[in-house]
SEDREN-485437 format. One line per field, with one value per residue (C-alpha): x, y, z; residue number from 1; residue in one letter. Coordinates in Angstrom, 2 decimals. Layout:
<guros>
px <- c(X, ...)
py <- c(Y, ...)
pz <- c(Z, ...)
resi <- c(NUM, ...)
resn <- c(A, ...)
</guros>
This chain:
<guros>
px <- c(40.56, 43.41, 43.39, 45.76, 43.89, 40.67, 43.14, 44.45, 40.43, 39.20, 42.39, 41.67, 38.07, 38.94, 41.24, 39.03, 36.27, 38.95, 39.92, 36.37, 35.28, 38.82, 37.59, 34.41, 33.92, 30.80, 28.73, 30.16, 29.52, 26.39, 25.36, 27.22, 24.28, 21.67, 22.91, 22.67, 19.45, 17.56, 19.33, 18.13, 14.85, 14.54, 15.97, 13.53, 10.56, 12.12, 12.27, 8.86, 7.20, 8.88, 7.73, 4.59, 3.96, 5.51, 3.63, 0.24, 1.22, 2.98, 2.35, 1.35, -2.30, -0.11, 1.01, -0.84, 0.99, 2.01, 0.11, -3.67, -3.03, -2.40, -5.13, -7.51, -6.15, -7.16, -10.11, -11.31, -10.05, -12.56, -15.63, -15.31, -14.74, -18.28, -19.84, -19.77, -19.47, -19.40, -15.62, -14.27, -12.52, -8.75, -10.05, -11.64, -8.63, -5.96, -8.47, -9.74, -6.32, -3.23, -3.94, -4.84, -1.60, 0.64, -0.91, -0.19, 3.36, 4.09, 2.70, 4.19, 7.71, 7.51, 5.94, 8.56, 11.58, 10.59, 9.80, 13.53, 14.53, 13.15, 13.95, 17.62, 17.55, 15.99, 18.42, 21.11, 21.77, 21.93, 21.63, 18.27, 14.60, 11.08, 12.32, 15.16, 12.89, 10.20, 7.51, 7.01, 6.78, 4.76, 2.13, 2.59, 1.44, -1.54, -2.43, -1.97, -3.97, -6.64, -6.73, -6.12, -8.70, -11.36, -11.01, -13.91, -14.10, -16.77, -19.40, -17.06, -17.86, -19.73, -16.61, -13.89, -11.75, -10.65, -10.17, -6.63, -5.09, -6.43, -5.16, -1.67, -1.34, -2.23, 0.65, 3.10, 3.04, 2.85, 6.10, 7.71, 7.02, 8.69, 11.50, 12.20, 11.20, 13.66, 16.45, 16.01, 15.81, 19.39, 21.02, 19.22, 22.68, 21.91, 23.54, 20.66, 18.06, 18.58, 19.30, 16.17, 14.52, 15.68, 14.60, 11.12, 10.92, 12.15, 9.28, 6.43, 7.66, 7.30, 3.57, 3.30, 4.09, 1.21, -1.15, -0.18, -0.86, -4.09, -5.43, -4.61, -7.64, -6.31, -2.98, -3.01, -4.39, -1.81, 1.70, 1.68, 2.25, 5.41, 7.15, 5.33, 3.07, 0.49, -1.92, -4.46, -4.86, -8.17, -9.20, -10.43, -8.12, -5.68, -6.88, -7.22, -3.05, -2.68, -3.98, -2.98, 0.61, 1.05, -0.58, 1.98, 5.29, 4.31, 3.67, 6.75, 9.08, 7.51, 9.79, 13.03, 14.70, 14.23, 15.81, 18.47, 18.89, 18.25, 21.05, 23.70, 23.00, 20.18, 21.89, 22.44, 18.78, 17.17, 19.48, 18.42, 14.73, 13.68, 11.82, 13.49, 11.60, 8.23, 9.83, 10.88, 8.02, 5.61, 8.24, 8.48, 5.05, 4.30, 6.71, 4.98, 1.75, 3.03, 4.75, 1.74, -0.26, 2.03, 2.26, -1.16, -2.55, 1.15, 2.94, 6.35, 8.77, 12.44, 15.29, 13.20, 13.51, 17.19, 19.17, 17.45, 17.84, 21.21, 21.81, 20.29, 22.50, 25.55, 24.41, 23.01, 25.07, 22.78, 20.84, 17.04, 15.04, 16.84, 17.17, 13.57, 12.03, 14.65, 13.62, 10.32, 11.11, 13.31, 11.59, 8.50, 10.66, 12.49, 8.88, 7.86, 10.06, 10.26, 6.83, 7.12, 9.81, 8.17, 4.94, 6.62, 10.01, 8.62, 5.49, 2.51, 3.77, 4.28, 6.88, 6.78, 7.96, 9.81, 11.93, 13.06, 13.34, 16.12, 17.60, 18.37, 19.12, 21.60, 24.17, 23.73, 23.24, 26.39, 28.82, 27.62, 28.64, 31.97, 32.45, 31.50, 30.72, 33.85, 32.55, 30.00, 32.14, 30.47)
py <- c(-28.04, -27.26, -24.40, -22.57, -23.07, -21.55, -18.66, -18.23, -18.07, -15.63, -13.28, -13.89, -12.88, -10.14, -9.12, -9.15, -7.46, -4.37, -4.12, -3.45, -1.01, 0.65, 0.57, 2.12, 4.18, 5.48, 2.69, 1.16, 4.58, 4.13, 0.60, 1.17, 4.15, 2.05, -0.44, 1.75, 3.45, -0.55, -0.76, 2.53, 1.86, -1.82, -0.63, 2.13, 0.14, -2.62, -0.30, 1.74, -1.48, -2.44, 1.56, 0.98, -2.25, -0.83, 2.26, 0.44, -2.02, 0.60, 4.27, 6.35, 4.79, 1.78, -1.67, -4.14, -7.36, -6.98, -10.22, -8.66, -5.20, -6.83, -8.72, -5.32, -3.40, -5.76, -6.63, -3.15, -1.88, -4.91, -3.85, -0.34, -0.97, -3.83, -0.92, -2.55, -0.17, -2.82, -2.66, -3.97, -1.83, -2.73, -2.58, 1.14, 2.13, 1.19, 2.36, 5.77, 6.74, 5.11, 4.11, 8.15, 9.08, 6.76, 7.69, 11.19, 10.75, 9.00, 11.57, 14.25, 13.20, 12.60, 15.28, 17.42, 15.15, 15.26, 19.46, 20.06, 17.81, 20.32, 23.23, 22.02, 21.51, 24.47, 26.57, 24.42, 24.27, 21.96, 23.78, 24.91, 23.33, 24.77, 26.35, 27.60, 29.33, 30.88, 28.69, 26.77, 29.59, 31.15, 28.60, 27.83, 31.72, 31.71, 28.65, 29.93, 32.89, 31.13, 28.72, 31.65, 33.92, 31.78, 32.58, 31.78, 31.30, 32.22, 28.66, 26.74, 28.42, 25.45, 22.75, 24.55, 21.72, 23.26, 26.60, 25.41, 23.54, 26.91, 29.98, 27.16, 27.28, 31.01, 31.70, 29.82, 30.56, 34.38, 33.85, 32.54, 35.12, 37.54, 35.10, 34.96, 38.61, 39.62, 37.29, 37.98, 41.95, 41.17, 38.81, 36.02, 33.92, 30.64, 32.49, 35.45, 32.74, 31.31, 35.14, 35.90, 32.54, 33.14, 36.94, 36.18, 33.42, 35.59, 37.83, 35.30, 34.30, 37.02, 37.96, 34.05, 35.54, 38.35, 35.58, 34.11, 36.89, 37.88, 34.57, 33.35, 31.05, 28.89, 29.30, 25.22, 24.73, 27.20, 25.79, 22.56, 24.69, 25.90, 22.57, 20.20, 17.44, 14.68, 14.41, 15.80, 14.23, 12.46, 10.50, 13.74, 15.78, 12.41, 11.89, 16.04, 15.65, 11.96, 12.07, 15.70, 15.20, 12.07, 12.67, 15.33, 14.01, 10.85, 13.68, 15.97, 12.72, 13.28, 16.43, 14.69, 14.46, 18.69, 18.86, 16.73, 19.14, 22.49, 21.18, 21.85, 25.46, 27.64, 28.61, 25.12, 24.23, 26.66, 25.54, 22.35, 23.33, 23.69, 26.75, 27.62, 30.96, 28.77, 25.46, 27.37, 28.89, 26.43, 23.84, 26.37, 26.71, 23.24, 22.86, 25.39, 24.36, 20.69, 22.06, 24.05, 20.93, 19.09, 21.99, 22.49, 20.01, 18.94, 22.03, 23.28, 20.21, 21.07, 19.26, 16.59, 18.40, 19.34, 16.17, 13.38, 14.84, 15.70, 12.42, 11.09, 13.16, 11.96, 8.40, 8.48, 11.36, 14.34, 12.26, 13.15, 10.08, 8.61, 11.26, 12.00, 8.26, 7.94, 10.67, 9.90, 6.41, 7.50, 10.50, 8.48, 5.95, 8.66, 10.43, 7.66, 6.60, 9.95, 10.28, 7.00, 7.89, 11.36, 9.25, 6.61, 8.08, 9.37, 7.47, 8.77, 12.54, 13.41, 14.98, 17.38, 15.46, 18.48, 18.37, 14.83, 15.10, 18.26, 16.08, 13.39, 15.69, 18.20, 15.51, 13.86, 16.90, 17.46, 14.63, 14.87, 18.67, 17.36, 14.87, 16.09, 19.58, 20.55, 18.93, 22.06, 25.15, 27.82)
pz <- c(-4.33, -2.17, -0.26, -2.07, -4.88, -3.36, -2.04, -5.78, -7.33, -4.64, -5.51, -9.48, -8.73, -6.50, -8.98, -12.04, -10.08, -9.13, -12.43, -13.77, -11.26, -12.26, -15.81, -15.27, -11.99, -12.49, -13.16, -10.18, -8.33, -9.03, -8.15, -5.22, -4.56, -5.86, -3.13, -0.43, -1.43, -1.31, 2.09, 3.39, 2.11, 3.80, 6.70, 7.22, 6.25, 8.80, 11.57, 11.10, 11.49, 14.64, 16.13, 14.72, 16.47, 19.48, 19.25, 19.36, 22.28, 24.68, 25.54, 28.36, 29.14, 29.68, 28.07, 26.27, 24.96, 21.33, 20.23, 21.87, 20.08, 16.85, 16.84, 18.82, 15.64, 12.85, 14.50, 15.07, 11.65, 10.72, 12.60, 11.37, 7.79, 8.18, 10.35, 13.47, 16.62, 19.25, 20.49, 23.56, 25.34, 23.68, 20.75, 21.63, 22.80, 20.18, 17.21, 18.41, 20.58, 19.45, 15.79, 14.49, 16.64, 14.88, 11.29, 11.70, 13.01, 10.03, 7.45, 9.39, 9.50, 6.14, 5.24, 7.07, 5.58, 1.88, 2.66, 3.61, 1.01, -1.32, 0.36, -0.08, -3.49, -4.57, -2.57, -2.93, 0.82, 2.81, 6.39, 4.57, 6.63, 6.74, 9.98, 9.02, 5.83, 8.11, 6.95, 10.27, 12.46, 10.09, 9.84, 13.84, 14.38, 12.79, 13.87, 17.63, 16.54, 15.51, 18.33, 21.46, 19.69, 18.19, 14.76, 12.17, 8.07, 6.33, 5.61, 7.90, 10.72, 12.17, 11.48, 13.33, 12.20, 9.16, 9.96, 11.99, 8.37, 6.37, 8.71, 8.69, 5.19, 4.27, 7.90, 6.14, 2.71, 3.89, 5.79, 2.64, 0.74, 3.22, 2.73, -0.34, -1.57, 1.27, 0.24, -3.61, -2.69, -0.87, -4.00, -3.49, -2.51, -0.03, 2.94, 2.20, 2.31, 5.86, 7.26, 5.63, 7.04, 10.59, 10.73, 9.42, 11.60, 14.49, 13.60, 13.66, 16.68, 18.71, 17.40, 18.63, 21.91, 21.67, 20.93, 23.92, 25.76, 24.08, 24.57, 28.32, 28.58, 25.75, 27.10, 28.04, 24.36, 22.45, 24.79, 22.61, 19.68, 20.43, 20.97, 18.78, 20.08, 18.60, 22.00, 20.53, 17.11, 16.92, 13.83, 12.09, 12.08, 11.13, 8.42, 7.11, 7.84, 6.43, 2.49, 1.82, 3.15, 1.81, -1.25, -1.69, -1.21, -3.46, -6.27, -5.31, -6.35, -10.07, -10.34, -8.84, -12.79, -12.50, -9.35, -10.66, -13.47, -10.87, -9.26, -11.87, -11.82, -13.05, -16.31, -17.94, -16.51, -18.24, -21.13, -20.70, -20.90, -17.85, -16.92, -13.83, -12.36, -12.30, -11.19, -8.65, -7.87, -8.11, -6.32, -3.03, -2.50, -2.63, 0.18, 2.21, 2.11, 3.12, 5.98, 6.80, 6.91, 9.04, 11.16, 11.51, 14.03, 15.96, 16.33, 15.78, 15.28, 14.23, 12.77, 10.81, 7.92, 8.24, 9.50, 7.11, 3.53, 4.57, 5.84, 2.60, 0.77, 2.58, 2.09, -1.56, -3.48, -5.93, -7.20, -6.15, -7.50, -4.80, -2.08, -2.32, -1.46, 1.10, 2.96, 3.26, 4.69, 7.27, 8.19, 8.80, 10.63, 12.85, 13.71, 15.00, 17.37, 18.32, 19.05, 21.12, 22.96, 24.06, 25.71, 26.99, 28.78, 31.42, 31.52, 32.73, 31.71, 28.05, 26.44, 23.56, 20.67, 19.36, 22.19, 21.27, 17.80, 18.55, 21.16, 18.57, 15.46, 17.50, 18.00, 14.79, 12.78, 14.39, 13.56, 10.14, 10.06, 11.48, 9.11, 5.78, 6.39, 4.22, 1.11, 1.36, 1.48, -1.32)
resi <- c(1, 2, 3, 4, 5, 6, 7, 8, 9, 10, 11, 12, 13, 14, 15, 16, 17, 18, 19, 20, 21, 22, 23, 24, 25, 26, 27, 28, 29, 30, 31, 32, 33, 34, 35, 36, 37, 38, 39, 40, 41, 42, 43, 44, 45, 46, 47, 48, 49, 50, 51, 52, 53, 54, 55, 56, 57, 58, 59, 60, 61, 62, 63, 64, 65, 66, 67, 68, 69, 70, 71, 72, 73, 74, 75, 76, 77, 78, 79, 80, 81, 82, 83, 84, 85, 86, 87, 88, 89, 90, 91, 92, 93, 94, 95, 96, 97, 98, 99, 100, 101, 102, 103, 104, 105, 106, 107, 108, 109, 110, 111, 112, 113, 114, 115, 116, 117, 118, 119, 120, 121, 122, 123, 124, 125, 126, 127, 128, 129, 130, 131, 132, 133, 134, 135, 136, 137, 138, 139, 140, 141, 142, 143, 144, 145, 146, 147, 148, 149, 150, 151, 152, 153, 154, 155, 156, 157, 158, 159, 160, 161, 162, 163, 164, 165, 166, 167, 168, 169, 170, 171, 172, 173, 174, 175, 176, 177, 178, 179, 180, 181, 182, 183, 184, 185, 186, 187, 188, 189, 190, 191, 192, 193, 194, 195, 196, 197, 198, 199, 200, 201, 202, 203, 204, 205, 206, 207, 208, 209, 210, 211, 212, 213, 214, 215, 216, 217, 218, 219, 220, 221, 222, 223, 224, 225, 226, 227, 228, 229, 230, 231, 232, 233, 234, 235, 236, 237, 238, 239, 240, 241, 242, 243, 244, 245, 246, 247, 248, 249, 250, 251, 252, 253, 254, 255, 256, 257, 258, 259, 260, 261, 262, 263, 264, 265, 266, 267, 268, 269, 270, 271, 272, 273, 274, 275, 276, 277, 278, 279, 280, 281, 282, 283, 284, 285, 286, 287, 288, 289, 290, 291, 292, 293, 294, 295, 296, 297, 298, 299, 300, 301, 302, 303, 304, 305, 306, 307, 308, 309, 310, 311, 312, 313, 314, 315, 316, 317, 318, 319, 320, 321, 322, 323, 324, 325, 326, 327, 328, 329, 330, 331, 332, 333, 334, 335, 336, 337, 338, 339, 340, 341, 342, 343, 344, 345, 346, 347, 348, 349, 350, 351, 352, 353, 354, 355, 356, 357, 358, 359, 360, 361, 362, 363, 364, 365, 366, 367, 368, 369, 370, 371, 372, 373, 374, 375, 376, 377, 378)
resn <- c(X, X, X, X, X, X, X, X, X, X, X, X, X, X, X, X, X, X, X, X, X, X, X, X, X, X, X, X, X, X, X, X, X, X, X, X, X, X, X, X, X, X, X, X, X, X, X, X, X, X, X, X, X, X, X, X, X, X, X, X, X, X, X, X, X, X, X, X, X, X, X, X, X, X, X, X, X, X, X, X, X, X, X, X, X, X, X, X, X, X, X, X, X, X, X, X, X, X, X, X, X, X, X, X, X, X, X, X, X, X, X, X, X, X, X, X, X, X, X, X, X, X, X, X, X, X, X, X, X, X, X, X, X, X, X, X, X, X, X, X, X, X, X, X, X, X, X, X, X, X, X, X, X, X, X, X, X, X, X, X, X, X, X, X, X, X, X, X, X, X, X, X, X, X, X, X, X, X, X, X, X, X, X, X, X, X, X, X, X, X, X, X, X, X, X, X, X, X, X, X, X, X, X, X, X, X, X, X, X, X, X, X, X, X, X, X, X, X, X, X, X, X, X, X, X, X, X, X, X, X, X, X, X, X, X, X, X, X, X, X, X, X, X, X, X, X, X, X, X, X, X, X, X, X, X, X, X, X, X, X, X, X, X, X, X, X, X, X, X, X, X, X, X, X, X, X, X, X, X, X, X, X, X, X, X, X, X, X, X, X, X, X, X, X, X, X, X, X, X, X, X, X, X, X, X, X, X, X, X, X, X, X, X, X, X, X, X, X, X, X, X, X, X, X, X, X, X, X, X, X, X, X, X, X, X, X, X, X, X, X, X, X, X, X, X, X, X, X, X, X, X, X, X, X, X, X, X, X, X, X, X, X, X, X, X, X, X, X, X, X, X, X, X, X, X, X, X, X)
</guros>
C-alpha cells in the first residue's frame, strides 16, 4: 500500500472513531475515566513498589544494596513465620526497624487519603480534610495527654499500648461532634463546616499546648506529635494501625454507589432511597475513628487527605467507585516516599514527615486550585 493510501485509512479510521465518540459522549466519557482510573492505579502500584524497595535498602542507619535487603526481608519474613529467631544482623535490622515503618506508612496514607475522600463527599467540598474538620487535632490532643501525663484505662492498665489508639479515637470523634453540632447549629452550609473545623481545631490545639506544659518530662516524647513522624513505630503498634486502617478503607469503598447518589443532593437521595441523616452519620464517624487510628501512633500529618481525593477528583470525575480505590493507591504511594524522603534528606537527622508531606501538597494543592478551582464556585 502506497503511502497515500495508508494516509487515506488512518484518516477513515480517525474519522469513524470521531464520529462515534460524537454520537455517544458519555460512553466515551466514561471509558476515557475508566482509562485513566487503570493508569492511576498501575502507576501508583508501580511507584509504591519502587519506595518500598527503596525504603528497605536506604534510610538513616545507612545503605544496604537493594539485592541483600530483598533477600534479608524474605528471608527474615521466612524465619519468623517457621519460628526461627536466629537473624543476622541485616536481617534484624530490616525486619524489626524498617519493615513495621514502611507498613504503617502505607496504611496511614491511605488511611488519611480514603478519610478526606469521604469527608469531601459527605460535605460536598473539596477544600474539606480530617484537619480541616477538627478530627486530627482532636485525636492528636488526647493522644499528647495521654502520653505527657501517663494516662491509664481500666484492665489495660498493664499494656499501655492501647490506651494511645483509644484516648485517639474517643479525642477525635469528640472534636467532630463539636464540628458538626456547631456547623449544623449555624446552617450546616460547606463554608460553616470548615469554619467550624478550623475553630475546633484551633481549640484542641491550644489545650495541646497545656499538655505540653503540664508534661515537660515527656516533652521529647509529645514534640513528634505535633508534626507527624513514624520513628517510633515498632511492630506492635504496626500492626494495631495496619489491619484496623486497612480493614476500613477496603469496607468504606462498599458505600461508594451512596456517595455517588449523596452527591446529587440530599433531596433526590433520600428520594432515591437512601436514608441520608444515618448515612451520614454512620459515614462521618467511620472517618473519624480512621483518622484517629492513623493519628494515633505518627502524629499530626496534613494535606494527605486534602490534595489526593481532589487530585482524584480532577483526574477521575464524581464517580466514587473510582475516586475511592484511587485514593488509597496514591495516598499509600505519596506516604511513602514522603516518609523516605524525611529520613533520608538530611541523613543521619530525621525530619518530621508532616513537614514534607505540606511541603509537597502546598504547591500542588496549589496549581490544582489555580487550574480548576473555578469548576467549584457554590
Amino acid at each position: 500500500m502506497s503511502k497515500e493510501g495508508l494516509f487515506s485509512q488512518l484518516k477513515k479510521g480517525y474519522r469513524g472513531l470521531r464520529s462515534d465518540m460524537e454520537s455517544n459522549p458519555d460512553e466515551s466519557e466514561i471509558e476515557l475515566k475508566k482509562k485513566r482510573f487503570r493508569l492511576i492505579v498501575f502507576f501508583g502500584l508501580f511507584m509504591s513498589i519502587i519506595a518500598f524497595l527503596i525504603s528497605i535498602s536506604i534510610s538513616s542507619g545507612g545503605v544496604i544494596p537493594l539485592s541483600d535487603a530483598v533477600a534479608a526481608l524474605f528471608s527474615s519474613i521466612g524465619k519468623s513465620i517457621s519460628g526461627d529467631r536466629n537473624l543476622d544482623m541485616i536481617e534484624l535490622y530490616i525486619y524489626n526497624a524498617r519493615l513495621p515503618r514502611t507498613i504503617a506508612s502505607i496504611a496511614v496514607g491511605a488511611g488519611l487519603a480514603i478519610a478526606g475522600c469521604m469527608y469531601q463527599a459527605i460535605i460536598r467540598n473539596p477544600l474539606v480534610d480530617p484537619y480541616i474538620t477538627g478530627v486530627s487535632s482532636g485525636a492528636g490532643c488526647l493522644a499528647m495527654a495521654a502520653t505527657a501525663l501517663g494516662f491509664s484505662i481500666p484492665f489495660l492498665a498493664d499494656n499501655t499500648l492501647y490506651i494511645i489508639p483509644v484516648v485517639a479515637i474517643i479525642g477525635g470523634i469528640i472534636a467532630f461532634a463539636i464540628t458538626m453540632t456547631v456547623a449544623e447549629g449555624a446552617g450546616g452550609s460547606p463554608v460553616n463546616y470548615i469554619l467550624a473545623g478550623t475553630i475546633v481545631g484551633f481549640a484542641f490545639s491550644s489545650v495541646q499546648t497545656v499538655f505540653m506544659s503540664m508534661g515537660k518530662d515527656n516533652l521529647t516524647d509529645v514534640m513528634w506529635w505535633l508534626y507527624g513522624s513514624f520513628a517510633n513505630i515498632t511492630w506492635e503498634n504496626a500492626w494495631i494501625v495496619f489491619i484496623p486502617v486497612i480493614g476500613i478503607s477496603i469496607i468504606s469503598m462498599v458505600w461508594a454507589r451512596e456517595f455517588n447518589l449523596y452527591s446529587m443532593g440530599e433531596d433526590q437521595a433520600a428520594q432515591l432511597g437512601l436514608n441520608v441523616k444515618m448515612f451520614k452519620r454512620v459515614t462521618m464517624i467511620i472517618a473519624s475513628v480512621l483518622t484517629s487510628l492513623c493519628v494515633a501512633f505518627v502524629g499530626i500529618i496534613g494535606f494527605v487527605g486534602l490534595v489526593v481525593p481532589h487530585a482524584c477528583r480532577m483526574a477521575l470525575g464524581s464517580d466514587h467507585r473510582l475516586i475511592m480505590p484511587a485514593s488509597i493507591v496514591i495516598g499509600a504511594m505519596l506516604m511513602l516516599f514522603a516518609d523516605l524522603v524525611a529520613r533520608t534528606v538530611m541523613s543521619p537527622a530525621e525530619l518530621p514527615v508532616g513537614a514534607i508531606t505540606a511541603m509537597i501538597g502546598t504547591p500542588v494543592f496549589a496549581y490544582m486550585l489555580m487550574k480548576r478551582g473555578r469548576n467549584y464556585d457554590g
